[in-house]
Biotite code that builds the C-alpha atoms (Angstrom):
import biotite.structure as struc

atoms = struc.array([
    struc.Atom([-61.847, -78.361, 51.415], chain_id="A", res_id=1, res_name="UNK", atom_name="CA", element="C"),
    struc.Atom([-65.352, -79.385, 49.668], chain_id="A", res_id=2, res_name="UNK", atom_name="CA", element="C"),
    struc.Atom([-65.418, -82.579, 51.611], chain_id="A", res_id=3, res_name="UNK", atom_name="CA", element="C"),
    struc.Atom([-65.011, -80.069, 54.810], chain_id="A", res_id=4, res_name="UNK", atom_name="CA", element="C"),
    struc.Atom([-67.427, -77.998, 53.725], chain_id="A", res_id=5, res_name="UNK", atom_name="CA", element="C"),
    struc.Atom([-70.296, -80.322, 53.091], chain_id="A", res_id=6, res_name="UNK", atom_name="CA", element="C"),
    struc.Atom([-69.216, -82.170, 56.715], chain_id="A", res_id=7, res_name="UNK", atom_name="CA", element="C"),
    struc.Atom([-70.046, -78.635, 58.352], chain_id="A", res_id=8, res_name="UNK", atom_name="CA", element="C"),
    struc.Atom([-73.168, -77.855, 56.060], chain_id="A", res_id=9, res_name="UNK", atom_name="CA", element="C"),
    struc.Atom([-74.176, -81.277, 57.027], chain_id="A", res_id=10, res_name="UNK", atom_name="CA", element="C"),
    struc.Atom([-73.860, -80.623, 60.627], chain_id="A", res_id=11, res_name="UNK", atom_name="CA", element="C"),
    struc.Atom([-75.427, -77.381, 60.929], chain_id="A", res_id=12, res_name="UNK", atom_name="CA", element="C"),
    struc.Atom([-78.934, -79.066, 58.834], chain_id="A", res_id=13, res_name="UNK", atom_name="CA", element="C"),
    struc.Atom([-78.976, -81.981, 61.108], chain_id="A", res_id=14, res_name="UNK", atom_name="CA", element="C"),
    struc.Atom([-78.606, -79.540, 64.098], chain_id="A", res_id=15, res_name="UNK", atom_name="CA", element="C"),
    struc.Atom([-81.038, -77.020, 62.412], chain_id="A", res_id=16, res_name="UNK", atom_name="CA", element="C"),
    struc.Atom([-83.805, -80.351, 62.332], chain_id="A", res_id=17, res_name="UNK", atom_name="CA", element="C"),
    struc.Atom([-83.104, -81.264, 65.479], chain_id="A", res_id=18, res_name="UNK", atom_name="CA", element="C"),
    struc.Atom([-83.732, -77.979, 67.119], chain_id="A", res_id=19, res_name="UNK", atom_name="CA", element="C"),
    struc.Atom([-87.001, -77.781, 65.033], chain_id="A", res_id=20, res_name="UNK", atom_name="CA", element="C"),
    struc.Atom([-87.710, -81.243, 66.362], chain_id="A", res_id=21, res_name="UNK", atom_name="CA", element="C"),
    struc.Atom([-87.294, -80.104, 69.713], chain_id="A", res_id=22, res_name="UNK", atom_name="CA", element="C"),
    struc.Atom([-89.574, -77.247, 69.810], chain_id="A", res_id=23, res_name="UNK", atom_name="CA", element="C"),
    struc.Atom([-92.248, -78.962, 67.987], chain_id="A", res_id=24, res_name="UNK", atom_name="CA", element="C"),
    struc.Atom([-91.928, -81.409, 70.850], chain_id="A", res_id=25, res_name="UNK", atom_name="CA", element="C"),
    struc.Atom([-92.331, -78.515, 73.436], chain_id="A", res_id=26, res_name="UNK", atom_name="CA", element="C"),
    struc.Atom([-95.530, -76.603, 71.448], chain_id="A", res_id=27, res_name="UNK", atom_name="CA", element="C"),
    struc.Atom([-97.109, -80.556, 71.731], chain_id="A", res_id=28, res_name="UNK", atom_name="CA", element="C"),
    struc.Atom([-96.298, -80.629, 75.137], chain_id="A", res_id=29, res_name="UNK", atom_name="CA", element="C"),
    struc.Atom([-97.758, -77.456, 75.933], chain_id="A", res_id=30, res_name="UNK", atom_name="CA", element="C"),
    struc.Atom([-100.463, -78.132, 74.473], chain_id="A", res_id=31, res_name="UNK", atom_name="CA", element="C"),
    struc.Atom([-101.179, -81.619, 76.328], chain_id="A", res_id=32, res_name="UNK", atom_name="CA", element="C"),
    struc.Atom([-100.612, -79.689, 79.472], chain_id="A", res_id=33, res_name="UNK", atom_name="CA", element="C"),
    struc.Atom([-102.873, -76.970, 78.745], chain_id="A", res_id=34, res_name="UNK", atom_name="CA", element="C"),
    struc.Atom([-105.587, -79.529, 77.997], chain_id="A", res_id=35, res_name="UNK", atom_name="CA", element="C"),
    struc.Atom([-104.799, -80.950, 81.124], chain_id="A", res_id=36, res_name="UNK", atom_name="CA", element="C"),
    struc.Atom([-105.162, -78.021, 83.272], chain_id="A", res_id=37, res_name="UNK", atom_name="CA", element="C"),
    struc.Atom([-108.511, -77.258, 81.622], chain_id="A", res_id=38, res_name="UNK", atom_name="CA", element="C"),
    struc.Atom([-109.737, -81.063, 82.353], chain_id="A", res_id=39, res_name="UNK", atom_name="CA", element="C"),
    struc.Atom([-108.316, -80.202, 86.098], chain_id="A", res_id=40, res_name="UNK", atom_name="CA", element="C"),
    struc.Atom([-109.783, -76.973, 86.564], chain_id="A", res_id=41, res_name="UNK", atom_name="CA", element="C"),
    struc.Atom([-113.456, -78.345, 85.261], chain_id="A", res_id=42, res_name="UNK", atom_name="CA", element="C"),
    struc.Atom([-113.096, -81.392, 87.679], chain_id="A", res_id=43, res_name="UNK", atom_name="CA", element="C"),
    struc.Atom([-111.943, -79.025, 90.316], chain_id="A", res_id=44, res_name="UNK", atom_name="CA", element="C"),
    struc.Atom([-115.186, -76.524, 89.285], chain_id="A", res_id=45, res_name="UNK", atom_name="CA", element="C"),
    struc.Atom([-117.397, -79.814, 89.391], chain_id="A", res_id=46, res_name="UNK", atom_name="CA", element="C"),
    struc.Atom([-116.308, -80.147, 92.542], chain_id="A", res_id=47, res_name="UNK", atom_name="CA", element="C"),
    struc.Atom([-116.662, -76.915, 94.228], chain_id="A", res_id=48, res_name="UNK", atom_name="CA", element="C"),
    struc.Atom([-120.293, -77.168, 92.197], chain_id="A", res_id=49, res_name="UNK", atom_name="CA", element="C"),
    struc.Atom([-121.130, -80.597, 94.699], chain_id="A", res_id=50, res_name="UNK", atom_name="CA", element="C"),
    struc.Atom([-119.970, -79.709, 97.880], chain_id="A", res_id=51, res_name="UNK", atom_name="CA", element="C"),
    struc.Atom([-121.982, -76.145, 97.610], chain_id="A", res_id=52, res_name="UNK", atom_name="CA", element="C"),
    struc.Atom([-124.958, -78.174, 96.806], chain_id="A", res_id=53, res_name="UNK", atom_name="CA", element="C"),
    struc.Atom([-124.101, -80.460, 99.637], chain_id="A", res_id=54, res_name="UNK", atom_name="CA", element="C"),
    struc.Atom([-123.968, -77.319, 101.881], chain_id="A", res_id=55, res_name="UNK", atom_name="CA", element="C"),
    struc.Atom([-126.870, -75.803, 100.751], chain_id="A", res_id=56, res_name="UNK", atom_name="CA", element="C"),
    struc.Atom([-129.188, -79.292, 101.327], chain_id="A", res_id=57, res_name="UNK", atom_name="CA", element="C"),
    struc.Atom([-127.542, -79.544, 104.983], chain_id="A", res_id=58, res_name="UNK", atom_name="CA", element="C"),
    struc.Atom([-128.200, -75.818, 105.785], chain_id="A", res_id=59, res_name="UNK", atom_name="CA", element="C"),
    struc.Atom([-132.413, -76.618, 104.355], chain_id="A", res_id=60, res_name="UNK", atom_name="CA", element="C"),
    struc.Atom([-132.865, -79.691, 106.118], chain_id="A", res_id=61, res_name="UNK", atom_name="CA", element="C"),
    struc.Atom([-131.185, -78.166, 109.440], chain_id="A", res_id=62, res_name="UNK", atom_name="CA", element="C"),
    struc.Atom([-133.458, -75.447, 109.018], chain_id="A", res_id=63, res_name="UNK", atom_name="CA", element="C"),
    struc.Atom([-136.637, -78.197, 108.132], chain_id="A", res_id=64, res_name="UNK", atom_name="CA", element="C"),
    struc.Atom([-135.358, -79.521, 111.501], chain_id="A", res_id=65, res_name="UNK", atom_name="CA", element="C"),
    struc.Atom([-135.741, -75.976, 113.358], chain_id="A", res_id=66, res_name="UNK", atom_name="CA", element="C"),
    struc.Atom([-138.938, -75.197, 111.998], chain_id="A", res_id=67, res_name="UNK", atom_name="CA", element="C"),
    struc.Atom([-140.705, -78.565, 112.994], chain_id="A", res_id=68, res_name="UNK", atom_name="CA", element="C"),
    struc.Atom([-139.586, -77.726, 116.988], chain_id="A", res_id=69, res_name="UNK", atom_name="CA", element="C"),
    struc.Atom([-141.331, -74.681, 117.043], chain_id="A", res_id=70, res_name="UNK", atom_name="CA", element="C"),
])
């Protein structure tokens, strides 16, 4: 009955560790994705930041260009 006992007491640490080892596995995961959105979202800001610059030198030079036919 001991030897049972300490085969089920044995069991239920190694599946208590290996459910900790799981969700310490998940939190580092979440975190590595959260980084990654934030490194996506500042590329995709960056981005958005260059083509409204782009927009705003074609809208002056097209209006350069208008101004020199008059």
């Amino acid at each position: 009955m001991q030897y049972h006992n300490m085969l089920k007491q044995r069991h239920e640490m190694e599946a208590k560790a290996a459910q900790a080892a799981a969700e310490k596995k998940k939190v580092e995961e979440d975190k590595i994705l959260a980084e990654k959105r934030k490194i996506d979202d500042k590329k995709e800001r960056e981005l958005a930041a260059e083509k409204a610059a782009e927009e705003l030198i074609k809208q002056e030079e097209s209006e350069k260009g208008k101004g020199k036919k008059k």
